[in-house]
C-alpha positions in Angstrom: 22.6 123.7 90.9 22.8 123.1 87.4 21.2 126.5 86.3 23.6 127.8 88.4 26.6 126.0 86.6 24.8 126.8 82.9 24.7 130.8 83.9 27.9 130.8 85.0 29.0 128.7 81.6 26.9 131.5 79.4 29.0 134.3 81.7 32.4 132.9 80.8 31.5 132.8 77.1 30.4 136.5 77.3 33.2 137.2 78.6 35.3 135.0 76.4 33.4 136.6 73.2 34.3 140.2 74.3 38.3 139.8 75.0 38.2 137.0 71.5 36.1 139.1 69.0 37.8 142.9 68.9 41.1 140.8 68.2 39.5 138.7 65.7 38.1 141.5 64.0 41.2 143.7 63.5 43.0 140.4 62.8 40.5 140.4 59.9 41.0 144.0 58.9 44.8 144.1 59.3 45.2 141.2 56.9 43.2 142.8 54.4 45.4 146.4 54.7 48.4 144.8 55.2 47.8 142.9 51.7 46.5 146.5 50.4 49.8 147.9 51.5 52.2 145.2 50.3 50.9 145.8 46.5 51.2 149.6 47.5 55.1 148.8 47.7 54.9 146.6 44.7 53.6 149.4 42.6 56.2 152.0 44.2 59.2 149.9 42.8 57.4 150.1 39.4 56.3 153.9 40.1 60.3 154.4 41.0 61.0 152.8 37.1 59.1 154.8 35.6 59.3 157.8 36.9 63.2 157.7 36.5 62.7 156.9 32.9 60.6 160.0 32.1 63.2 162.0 34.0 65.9 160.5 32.0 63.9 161.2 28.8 62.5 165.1 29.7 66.1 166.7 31.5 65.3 165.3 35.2 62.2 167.6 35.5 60.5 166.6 38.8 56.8 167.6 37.9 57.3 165.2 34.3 58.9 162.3 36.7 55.7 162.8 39.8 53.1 162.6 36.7 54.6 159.5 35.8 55.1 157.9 39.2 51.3 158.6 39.6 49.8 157.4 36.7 51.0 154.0 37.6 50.0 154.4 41.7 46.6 155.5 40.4 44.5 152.3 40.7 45.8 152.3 44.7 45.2 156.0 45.2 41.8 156.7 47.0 39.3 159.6 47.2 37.0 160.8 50.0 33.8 159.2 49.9 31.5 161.4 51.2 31.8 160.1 54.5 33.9 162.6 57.2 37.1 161.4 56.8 36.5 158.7 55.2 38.2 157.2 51.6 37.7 154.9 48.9 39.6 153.3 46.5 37.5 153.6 42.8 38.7 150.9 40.4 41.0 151.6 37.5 39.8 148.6 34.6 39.5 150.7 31.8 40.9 154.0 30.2 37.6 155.7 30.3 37.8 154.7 34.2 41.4 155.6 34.6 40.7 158.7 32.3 37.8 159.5 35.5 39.7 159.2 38.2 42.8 161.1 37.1 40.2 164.2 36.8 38.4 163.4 40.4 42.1 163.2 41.8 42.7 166.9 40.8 46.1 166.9 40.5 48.9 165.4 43.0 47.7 166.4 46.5 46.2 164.5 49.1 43.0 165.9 49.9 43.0 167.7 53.6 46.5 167.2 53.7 49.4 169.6 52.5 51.0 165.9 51.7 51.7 164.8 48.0 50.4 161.2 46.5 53.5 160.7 44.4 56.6 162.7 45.5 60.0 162.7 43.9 63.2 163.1 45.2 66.4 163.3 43.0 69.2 162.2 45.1 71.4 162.7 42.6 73.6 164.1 40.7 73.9 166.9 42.7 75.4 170.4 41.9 78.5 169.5 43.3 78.9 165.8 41.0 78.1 168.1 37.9 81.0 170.8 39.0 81.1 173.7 36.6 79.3 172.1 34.0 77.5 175.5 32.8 74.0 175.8 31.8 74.2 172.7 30.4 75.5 169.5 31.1 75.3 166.7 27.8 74.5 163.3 29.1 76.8 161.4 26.1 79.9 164.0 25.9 82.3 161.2 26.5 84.0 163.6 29.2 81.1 163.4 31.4 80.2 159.6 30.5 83.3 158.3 30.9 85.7 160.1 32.9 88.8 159.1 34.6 87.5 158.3 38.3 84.6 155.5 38.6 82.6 158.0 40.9 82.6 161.2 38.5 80.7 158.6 35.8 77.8 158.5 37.7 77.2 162.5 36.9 75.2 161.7 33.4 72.7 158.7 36.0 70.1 160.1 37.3 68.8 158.8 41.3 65.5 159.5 42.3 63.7 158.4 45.3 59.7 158.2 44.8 57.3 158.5 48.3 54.2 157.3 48.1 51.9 159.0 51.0 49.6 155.2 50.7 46.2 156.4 52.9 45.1 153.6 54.8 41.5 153.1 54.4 40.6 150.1 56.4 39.2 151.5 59.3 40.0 150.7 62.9 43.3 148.9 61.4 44.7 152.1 59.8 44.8 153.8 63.2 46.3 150.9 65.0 49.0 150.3 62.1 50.0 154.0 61.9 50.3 154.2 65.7 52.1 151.6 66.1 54.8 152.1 63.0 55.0 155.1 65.0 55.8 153.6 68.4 53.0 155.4 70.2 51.4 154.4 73.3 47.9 152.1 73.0 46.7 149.7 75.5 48.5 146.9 76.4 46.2 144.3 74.3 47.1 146.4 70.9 50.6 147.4 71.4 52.9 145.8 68.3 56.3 147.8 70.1 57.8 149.4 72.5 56.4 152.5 73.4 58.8 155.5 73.2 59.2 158.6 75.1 56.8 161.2 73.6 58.9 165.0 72.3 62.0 163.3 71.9 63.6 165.1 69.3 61.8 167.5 67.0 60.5 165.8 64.1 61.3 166.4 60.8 58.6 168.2 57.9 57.3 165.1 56.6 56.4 163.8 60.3 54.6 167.0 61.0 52.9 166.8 58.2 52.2 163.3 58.7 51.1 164.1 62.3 48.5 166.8 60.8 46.9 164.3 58.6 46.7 161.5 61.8 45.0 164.9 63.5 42.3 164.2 61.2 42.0 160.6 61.2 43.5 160.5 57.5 46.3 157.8 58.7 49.0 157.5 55.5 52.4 155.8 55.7 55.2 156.6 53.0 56.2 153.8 51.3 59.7 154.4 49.6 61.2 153.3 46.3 64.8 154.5 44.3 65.7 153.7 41.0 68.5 154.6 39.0 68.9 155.1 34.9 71.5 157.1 32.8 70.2 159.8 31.2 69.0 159.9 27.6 68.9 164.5 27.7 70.7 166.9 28.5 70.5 168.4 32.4 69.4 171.7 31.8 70.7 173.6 35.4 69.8 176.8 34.6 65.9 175.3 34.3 65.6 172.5 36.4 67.9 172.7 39.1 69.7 169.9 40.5 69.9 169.2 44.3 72.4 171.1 46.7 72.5 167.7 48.8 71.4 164.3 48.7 68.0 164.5 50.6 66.9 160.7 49.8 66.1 158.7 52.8 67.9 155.6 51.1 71.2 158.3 50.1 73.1 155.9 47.6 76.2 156.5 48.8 79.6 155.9 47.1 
């Protein structure tokens, strides 16, 4: 009788350990990306700073302002490590070790993705808040800095929104995080929302692309950042073309 009771003890705690241990384990693992991802969105805020502030200082050039935003994202940016699909994130504690990875990133592209690290979006001035400016439009003419209506001042402050694509690299927790941000359907025990009908809608570039990378198993959520600054040089439209249309996600709207 009482091996009887002891084996069926030892069963329930079997049983016990398989249902307690997968949930103990990505409780682990999400902690530790979650904490990876909340000093991802940190470093955005500052990327958003300082890429607005070499845009304001080189005529709102978009490449100048994405070199900028990346140079500060660089100690959270990760490489493949030799592993399929896998990643790693190399540290950044010197200049000779920052100097390395900027040349093992080889430029702004997320490898076996068509997705950027850093990506800038200027959401504004656009065309139509410059008007007829000409070729040129002089960020301290005191008719564009300071004209009669409160909305045509903000012509001569450049808005940029910065994305950074952040690849998860924690495994098992990146997949469950991305699908759920997503709303996608997983079993029961691991679902964080309600699931949502699956081809509602088409979805827009970035999700396909997005959706191409998860195809993969490189799992990356944007994490978004604006920033505003008056300018400090002259727009130059007939070089670096401002916007049609206000494309940022977060649109500053007047």
């Amino acid at each position: 009788m009482g091996s009887l009771c002891e084996r069926n003890q030892s069963g329930q705690a079997a049983v016990e350990a398989a249902i307690v241990l997968p949930l103990f384990v990505f409780l682990i693992l999400g902690i530790l990306q979650l904490g990876l991802m909340h000093q991802a969105r940190l470093l955005t805020k500052y990327a958003a700073y300082k890429a607005v502030r070499a845009g304001a200082l080189n005529s709102a050039k978009v490449d100048v302002m994405e070199k900028a935003a990346l140079a500060v994202l660089l100690p959270l940016l990760s490489v493949p490590s030799g592993v399929q699909n896998r990643a790693h994130i190399p540290p950044v504690g010197s200049a000779a070790e920052f100097q390395q990875k900027w040349q093992d990133l080889q430029g702004n592209q997320i490898p076996g993705t068509s997705l950027k690290h850093a990506e800038v979006t200027i959401c504004g001035p656009t065309r139509g808040d410059v008007g007829g400016a000409g070729p040129e439009l002089d960020f301290d003419d005191p008719r564009n800095t300071a004209p009669s209506g409160w909305k045509e001042s903000h012509r001569t402050k450049l808005r940029v929104q910065v994305t950074f694509n952040y690849r998860m690299i924690i495994p098992f927790a990146d997949w469950v995080i991305y699908q759920s941000t997503r709303g996608r359907k997983m079993t029961s025990v691991l679902r964080m929302q309600g699931e949502t009908p699956e081809g509602d809608g088409s979805p827009e570039r970035t999700d396909s692309l997005l959706e191409a990378a998860a195809a993969q198993r490189i799992f990356i959520s944007p994490i978004r950042a604006t920033y505003t600054m008056r300018m400090q040089s002259n727009f130059f439209l007939n070089r670096a073309a401002l916007p049609g249309s206000n494309e940022c996600v977060f649109p500053f709207a007047y």
